[in-house]
N, C-alpha and C positions, 0 to 999 in steps of 0.2 A: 467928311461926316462919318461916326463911326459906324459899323457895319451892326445886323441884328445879334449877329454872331459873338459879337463884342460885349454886346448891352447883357447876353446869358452869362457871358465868362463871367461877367461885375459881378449878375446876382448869385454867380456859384460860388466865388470869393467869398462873396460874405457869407453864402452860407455856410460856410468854413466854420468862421468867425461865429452866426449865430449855434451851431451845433455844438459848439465850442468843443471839438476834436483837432487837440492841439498837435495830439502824435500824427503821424501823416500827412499834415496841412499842407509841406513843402513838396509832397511825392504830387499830391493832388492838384498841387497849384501847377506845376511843372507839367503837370500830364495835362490838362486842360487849357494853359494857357500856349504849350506847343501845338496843339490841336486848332487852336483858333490861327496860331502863329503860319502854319504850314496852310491854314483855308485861306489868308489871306496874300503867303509867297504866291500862291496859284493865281488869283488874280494878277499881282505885278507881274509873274511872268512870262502872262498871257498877253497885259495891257505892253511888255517892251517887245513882247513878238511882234506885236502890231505895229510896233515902231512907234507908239503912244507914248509921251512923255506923263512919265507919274510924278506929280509933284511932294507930293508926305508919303512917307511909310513909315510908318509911326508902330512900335509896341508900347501899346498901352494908349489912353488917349485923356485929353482936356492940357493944359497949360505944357508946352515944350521944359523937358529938365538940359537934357543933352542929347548930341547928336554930331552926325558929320553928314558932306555932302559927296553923294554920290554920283558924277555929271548934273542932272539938272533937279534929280531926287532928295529930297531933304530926309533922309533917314536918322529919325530917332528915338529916344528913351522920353516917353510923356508923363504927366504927374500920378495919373493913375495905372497904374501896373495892370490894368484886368482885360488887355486884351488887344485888339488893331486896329488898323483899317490903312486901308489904298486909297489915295484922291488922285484922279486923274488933273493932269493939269490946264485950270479953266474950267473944269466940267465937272459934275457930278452926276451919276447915272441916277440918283435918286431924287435930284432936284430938275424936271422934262425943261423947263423953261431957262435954266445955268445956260452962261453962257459958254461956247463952244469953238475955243477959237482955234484949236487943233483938229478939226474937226470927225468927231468919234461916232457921230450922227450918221457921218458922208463915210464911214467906212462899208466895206459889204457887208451883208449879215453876218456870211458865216464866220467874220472876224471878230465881228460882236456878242456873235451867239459864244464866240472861243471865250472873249475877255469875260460874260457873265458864269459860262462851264468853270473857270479856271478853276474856282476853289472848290468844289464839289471832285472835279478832277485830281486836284491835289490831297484830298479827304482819303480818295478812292487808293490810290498809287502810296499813300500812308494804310494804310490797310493791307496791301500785297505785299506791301515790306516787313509789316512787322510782324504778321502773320508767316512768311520766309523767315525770317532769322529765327522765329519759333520754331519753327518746323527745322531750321539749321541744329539748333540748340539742343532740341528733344533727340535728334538723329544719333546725337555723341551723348548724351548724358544717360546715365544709370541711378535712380533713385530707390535709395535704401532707409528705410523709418528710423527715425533717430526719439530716443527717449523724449517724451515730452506727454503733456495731459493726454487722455485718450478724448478726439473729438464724437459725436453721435451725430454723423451722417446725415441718417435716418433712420425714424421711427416709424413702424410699420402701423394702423390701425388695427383696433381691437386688441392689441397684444397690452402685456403688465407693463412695459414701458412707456404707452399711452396712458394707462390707467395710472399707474405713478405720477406721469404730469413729466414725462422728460419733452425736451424738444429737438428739435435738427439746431445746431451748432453746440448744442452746451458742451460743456470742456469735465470733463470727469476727473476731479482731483484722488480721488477713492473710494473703492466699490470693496464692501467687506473688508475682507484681509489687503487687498490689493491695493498699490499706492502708485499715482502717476503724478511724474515720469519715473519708470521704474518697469512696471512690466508693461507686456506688451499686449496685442491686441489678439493674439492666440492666444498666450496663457487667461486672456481675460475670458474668454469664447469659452477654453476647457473648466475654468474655474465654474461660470456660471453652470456648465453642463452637469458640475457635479453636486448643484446643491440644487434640484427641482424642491419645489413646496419650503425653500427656506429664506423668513427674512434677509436684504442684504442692506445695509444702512449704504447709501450713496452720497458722496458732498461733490457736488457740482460747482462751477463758475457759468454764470450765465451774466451776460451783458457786462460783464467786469463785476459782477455781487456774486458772493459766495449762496450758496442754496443747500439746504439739506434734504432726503426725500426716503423712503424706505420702496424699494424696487423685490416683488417678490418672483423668482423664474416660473412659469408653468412647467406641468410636466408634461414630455412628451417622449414614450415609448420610452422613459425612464432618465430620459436628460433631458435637463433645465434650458428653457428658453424663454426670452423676456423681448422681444422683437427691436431690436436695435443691428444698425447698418455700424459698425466704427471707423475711422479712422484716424491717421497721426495726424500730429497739427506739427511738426518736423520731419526732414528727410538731412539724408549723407546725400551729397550727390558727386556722384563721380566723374569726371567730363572728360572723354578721349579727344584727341588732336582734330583738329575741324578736316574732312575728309573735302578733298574741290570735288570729287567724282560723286559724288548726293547733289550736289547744288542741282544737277536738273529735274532730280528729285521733288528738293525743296521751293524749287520755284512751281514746280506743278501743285504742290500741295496747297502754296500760299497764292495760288492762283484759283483754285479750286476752294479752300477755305474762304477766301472774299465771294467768290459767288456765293458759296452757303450762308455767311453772316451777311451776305446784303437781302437774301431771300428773307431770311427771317425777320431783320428787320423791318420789311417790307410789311411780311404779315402783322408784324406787331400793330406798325400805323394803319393795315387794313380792319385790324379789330377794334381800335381806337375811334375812326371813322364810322364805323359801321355800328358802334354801341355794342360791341361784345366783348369787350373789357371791363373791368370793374373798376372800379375806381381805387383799389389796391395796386394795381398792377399800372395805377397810371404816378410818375414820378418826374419832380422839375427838377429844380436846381438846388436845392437843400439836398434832396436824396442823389444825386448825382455828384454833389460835394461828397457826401457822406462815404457813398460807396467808391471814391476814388482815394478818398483819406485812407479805408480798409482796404482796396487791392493795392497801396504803396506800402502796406504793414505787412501784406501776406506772400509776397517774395515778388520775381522779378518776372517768372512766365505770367502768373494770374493779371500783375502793374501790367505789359505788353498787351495781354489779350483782352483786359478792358479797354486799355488806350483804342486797340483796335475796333473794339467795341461802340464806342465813343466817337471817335471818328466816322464811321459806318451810318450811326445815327444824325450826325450833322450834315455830311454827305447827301443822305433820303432825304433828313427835313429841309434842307436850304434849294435841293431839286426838285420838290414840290412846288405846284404851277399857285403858290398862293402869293398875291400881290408885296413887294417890298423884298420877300427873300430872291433869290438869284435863280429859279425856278420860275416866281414870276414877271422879272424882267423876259426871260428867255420866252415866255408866255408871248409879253406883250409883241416883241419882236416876230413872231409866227405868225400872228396874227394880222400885224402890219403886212408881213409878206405878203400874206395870203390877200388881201386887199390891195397890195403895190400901190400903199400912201400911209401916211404913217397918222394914228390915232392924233384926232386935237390934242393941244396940251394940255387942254384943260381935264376934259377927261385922263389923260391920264395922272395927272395930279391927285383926281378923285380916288381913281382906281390905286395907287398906291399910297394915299392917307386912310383909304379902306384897309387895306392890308397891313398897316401899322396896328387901327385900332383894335381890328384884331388879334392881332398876334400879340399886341400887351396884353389887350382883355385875356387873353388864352395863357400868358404868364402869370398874370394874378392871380386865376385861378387854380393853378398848379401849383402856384408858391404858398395860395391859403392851403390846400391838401397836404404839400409839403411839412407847414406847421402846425394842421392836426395831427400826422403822423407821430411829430415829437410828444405831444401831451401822451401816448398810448405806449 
């Protein structure tokens, strides 16, 4: 049975498709469908530690295309490409009453508690890696601004560049005399300093449309200021020879990094919960499509550190103690401990088609946010 994990990848696929952002589709489908791909090696490679015979491991799922057999595993390519899942053999941890004829029931916990950890664990251990090779990467590399539009960062409040109407990403094709790519992001600084109190006609690109706007500098102590952050939207980058004497460098950093990006992500789902998010800042599967299409456009550390990203948050959500995801089997199991006899079956059938309806109700609703986002 496919995993919840799986049913997201579908709807992020399509929302590929419905954003229709053709450019980056392959970066984003690659980054998200490895991301399920690696949640789900974690389970297999928990359920063969156990000595558990897995019957499917499947990418992708609904009608078998191709495959081969791995000892008693049927490994392969299904008709839908959008994503996994692991079937133990005989059994299914989502169906209490499957039959169990290898018996995954009669294992100890802490082997069970491993097989439902795996993929949260495998999320996690993708995060220290790729977060290390970042930190490998950044260690040897020298980045130098290469001609290209000048981007705007940021716009500061109450300055003429608010009042103009600029925003944080727009791409400045030409500001006065100035023409990007072409000059740089000092000569732009000095240029504005020297025309305080004078119109400068600006042509922007914003959202891929061209935009026109008249941006005037204030004065201040006799040089022009119009409150804008810049940056390039190119680099040279230079990369010296990979040094082995940093790696224990880089593994502290990318060990240290995953603490920090799981903390956050943590608060994120604590403001979620708690009602101190807006409804802005809350994003399904359209917007995660969206922004994966864009960090496969905008080079190869930003693709990494989302992927990392990315991972991080499936990681949290699927280790959350809610019924269906791998948080709440690992629930049910403690639980059971702690009573030494395991829940009727009945309840917990209840208890996990609660958690189903859930979690779609909580998809829909995401996905309707989703697609008011696009009308705006």
């Amino acid at each position: 049975m496919p995993r919840l994990s799986s049913c997201t990848f579908a709807l992020a696929f399509a929302a590929l498709l419905l954003a229709g952002r053709f450019v980056g589709i392959a970066g984003a489908a690659v980054m998200i469908g490895g991301i399920i791909f690696l949640h789900e090696l974690g389970h297999f490679l928990a359920a063969k530690r156990m000595g558990m015979p897995v019957e499917v491991f499947s990418l992708g799922f609904g009608p078998r295309l191709l495959g081969f057999r791995w000892k008693e595993t049927d490994v392969r390519l299904s008709a839908l490409p959008l994503g996994g899942y692991v079937k133990l053999a005989g059994y299914n941890p989502e169906e209490p009453d499957a039959e169990d004829p290898y018996g995954f029931l009669k294992q100890p916990a802490r082997k069970r508690l491993f097989f439902y950890a795996g993929g949260v664990l495998a999320n996690l251990l993708s995060v220290f890696v790729l977060l290390t090779v970042m930190e490998m990467d950044r260690d040897r590399s020298t980045f130098r601004p290469a001609p290209s539009p000048l981007r705007v960062d940021q716009v500061f409040p109450g300055t003429p560049a608010e009042a103009a109407g600029m925003k944080e990403n727009d791409l400045i094709r030409r500001l006065g005399e100035l023409r990007f790519p072409g000059a740089t992001s000092t000569e732009t600084v000095a240029y504005i300093q020297a025309r305080p109190g004078q119109p400068l006609e600006v042509e922007l690109e914003r959202d891929g449309k061209p935009l026109r706007l008249v941006l005037t500098p204030a004065g201040d102590q006799g040089r022009g200021r119009v409150g804008i952050q810049f940056g390039a939207t190119a680099f040279h980058v230079e990369r010296a020879p990979l040094r082995p004497t940093r790696l224990p460098h880089a593994l502290a950093a990318g060990a240290g990094g995953t603490w920090e990006l799981g903390v956050q992500v943590l608060a994120g789902f604590k403001r979620l919960v708690s009602f101190q998010a807006s409804l802005k800042e809350v994003g399904g599967p359209i917007t995660i499509a969206r922004a994966g299409s864009q960090a496969a456009q905008a080079g190869l550390a930003y693709y990494l550190w989302f992927a990392a990203f990315i991972s991080m948050n499936l990681a949290v959500l699927n280790a959350l103690p809610i019924p269906f995801l791998d948080g709440g089997h690992i629930a049910i199991l403690l639980v059971e401990k702690l009573r030494r006899k395991e829940l009727p079956v009945v309840l917990k059938e209840r208890i996990l088609m609660g958690g189903l309806v859930f979690l779609a109700s909580l998809m829909a609703f995401v996905v309707v946010l989703d697609l008011l986002k696009l009308r705006h």
